[in-house]
C-alpha positions as CSV (number, residue, x, y, z in Angstrom):
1,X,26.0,-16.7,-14.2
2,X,27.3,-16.9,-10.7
3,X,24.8,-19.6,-10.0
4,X,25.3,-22.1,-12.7
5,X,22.0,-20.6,-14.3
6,X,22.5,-19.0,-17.3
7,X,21.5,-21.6,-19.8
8,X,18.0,-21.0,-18.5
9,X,17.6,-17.5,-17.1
10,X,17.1,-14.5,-19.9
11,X,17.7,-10.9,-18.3
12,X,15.4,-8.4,-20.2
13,X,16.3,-4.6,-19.0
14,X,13.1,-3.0,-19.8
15,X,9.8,-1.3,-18.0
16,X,7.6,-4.1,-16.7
17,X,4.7,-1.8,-17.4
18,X,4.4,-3.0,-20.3
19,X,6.7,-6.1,-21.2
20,X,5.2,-8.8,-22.8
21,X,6.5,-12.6,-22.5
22,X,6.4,-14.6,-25.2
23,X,5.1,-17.2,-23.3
24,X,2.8,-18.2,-20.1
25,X,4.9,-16.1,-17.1
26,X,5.3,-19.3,-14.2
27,X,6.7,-17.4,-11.4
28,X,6.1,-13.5,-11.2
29,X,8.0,-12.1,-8.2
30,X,7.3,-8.3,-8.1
31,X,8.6,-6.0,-5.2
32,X,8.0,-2.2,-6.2
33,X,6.4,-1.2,-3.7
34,X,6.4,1.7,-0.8
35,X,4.2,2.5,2.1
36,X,0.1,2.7,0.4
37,X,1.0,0.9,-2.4
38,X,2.7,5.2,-3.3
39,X,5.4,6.2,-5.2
40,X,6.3,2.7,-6.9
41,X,4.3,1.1,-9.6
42,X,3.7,-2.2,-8.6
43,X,-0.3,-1.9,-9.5
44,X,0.6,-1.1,-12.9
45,X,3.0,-3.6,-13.5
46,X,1.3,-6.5,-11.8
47,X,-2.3,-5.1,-13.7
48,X,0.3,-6.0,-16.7
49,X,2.0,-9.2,-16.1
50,X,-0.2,-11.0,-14.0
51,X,-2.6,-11.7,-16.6
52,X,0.9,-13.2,-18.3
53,X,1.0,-15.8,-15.8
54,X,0.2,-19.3,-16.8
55,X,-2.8,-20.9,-14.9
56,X,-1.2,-22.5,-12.1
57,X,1.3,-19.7,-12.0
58,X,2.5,-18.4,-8.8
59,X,2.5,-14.4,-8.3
60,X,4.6,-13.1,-5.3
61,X,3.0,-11.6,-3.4
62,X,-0.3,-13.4,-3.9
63,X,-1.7,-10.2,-2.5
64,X,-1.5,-6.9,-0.8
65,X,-3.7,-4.6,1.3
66,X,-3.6,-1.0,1.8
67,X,-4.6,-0.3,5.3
68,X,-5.9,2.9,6.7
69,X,-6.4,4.8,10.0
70,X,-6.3,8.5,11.8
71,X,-3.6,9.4,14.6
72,X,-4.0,12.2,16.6
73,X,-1.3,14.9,14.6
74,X,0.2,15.4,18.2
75,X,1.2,11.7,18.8
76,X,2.9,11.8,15.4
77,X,5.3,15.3,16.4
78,X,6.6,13.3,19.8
79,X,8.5,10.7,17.6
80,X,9.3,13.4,15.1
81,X,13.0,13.5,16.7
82,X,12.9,9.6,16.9
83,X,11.1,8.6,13.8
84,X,12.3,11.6,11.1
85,X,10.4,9.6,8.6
86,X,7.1,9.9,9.9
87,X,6.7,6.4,11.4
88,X,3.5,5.4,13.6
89,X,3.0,3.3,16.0
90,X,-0.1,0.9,16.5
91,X,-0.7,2.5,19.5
92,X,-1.6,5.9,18.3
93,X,-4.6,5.0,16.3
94,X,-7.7,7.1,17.0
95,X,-9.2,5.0,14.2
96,X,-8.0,1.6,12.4
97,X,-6.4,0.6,10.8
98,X,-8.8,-1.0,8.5
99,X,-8.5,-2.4,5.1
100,X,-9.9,-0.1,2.2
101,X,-7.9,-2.0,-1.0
102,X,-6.8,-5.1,-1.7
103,X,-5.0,-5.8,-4.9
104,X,-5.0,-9.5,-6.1
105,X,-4.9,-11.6,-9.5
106,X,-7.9,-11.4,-9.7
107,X,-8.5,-7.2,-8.5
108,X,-5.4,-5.4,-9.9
109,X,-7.5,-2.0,-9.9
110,X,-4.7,1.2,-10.2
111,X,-6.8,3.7,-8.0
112,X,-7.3,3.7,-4.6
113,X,-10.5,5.2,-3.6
114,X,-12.4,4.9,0.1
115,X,-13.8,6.5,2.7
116,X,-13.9,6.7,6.2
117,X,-16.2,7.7,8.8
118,X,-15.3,10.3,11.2
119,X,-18.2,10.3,13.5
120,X,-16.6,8.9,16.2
121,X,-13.3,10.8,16.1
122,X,-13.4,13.7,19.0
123,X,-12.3,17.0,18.0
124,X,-8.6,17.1,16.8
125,X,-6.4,17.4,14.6
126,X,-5.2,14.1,12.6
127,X,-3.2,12.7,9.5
128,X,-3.9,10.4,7.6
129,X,-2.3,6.6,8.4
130,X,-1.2,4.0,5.6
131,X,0.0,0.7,6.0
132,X,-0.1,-2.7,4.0
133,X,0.2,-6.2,4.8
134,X,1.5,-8.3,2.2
135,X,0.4,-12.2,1.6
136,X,3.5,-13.9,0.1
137,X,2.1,-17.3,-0.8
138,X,-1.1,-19.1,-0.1
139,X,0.7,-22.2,1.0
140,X,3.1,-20.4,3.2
141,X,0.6,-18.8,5.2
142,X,3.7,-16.1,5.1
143,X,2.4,-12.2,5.8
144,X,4.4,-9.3,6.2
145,X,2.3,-6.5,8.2
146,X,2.9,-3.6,11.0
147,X,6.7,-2.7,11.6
148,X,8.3,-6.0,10.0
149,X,9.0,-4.4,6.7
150,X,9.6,-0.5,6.0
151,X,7.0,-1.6,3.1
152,X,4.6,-2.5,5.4
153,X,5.0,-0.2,8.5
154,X,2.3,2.1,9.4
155,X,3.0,6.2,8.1
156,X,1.6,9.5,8.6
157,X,1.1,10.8,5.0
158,X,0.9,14.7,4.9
159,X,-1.5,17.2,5.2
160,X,-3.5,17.6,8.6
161,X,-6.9,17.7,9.1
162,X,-8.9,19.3,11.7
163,X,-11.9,17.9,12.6
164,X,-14.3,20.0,14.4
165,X,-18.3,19.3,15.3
166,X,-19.4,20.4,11.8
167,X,-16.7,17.6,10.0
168,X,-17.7,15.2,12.5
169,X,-20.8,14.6,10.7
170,X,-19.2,13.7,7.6
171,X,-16.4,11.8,6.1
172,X,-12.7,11.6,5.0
173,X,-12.8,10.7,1.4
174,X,-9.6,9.5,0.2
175,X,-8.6,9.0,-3.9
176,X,-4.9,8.6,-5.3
177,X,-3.6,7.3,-8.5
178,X,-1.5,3.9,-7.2
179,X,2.6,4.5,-7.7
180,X,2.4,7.7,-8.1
181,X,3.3,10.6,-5.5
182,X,0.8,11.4,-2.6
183,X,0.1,15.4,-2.9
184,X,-3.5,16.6,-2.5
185,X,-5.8,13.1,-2.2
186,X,-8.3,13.7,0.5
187,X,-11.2,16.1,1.3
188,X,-13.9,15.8,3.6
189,X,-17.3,15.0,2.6
């Protein structure tokens, strides 16, 4: 109303899970999401409406990748008193970060599921690192990535894992239910 607009924009209160449009959806613009694609649905509701979208409909973002990576567990409890929220910075990698999902039009999976190899990683102890980047529109070459957006900035998840010559040999397998809360989702193997 405050912008001249409501002779052509129809608010719908409702879950965008599982709204249906009556018609071809040409602009989708979708941000529920929180650091590893976690706690917000926005796999669920973009698995729902972007198949909505009319063909040469634009989806915002076009894409978005969940990025992963080890810090040591000691460079994480220095910013502790800085960073309460358990903030990382690129320089603290031990491994990564490295892409392991990216959700699209055309991949709008709900799970995210990877591994990654702990070979190389000396003996420690480490958490686990996500981040995303987000691609806002193809012809915008816009991304948002690293500390630009609390959406995209790189955090320590919880739990610790200690890596020791034994787990060296194996790897970090990593499975969690997209938008939903991040308890128990890794295990070595």
């Amino acid at each position: 109303r405050n912008l001249g607009l409501s002779d052509r924009v129809k608010v719908v209160a409702t879950d965008a899970k599982k709204y249906r449009h009556d018609k071809p959806i040409d602009l989708l613009i979708s941000e529920t999401m929180y650091v590893g694609l976690t706690e917000e649905p926005l796999a669920q509701i973009l698995a729902n409406l972007a198949p909505q979208l009319a063909e040469d409909g634009i989806m915002i973002p076009e894409w978005v990748t969940i990025d992963a990576g080890l810090v040591d567990t000691g460079q994480i409890s220095i910013k502790m008193d800085e960073y309460p929220d358990r903030r990382v910075f690129p320089q603290a990698y031990v491994l990564g970060p490295v892409e392991v999902l990216r959700l699209t039009r055309d991949n709008l999976t709900t799970v995210a599921d990877f591994r990654l190899s702990v070979k190389q990683i000396p003996v420690g102890s480490y958490n686990l690192v996500l981040s995303s980047r987000l691609g806002l529109h193809e012809g915008s070459g816009l991304v948002l990535f690293g500390l630009e957006s609390s959406v995209t900035a790189p955090f320590a998840m919880p739990g610790t894992m200690v890596i020791d010559d034994v787990s060296r040999r194996v790897s970090l397998a990593v499975k969690y239910e997209l938008g939903g809360p991040i308890d128990e989702f890794w295990e070595m193997v």
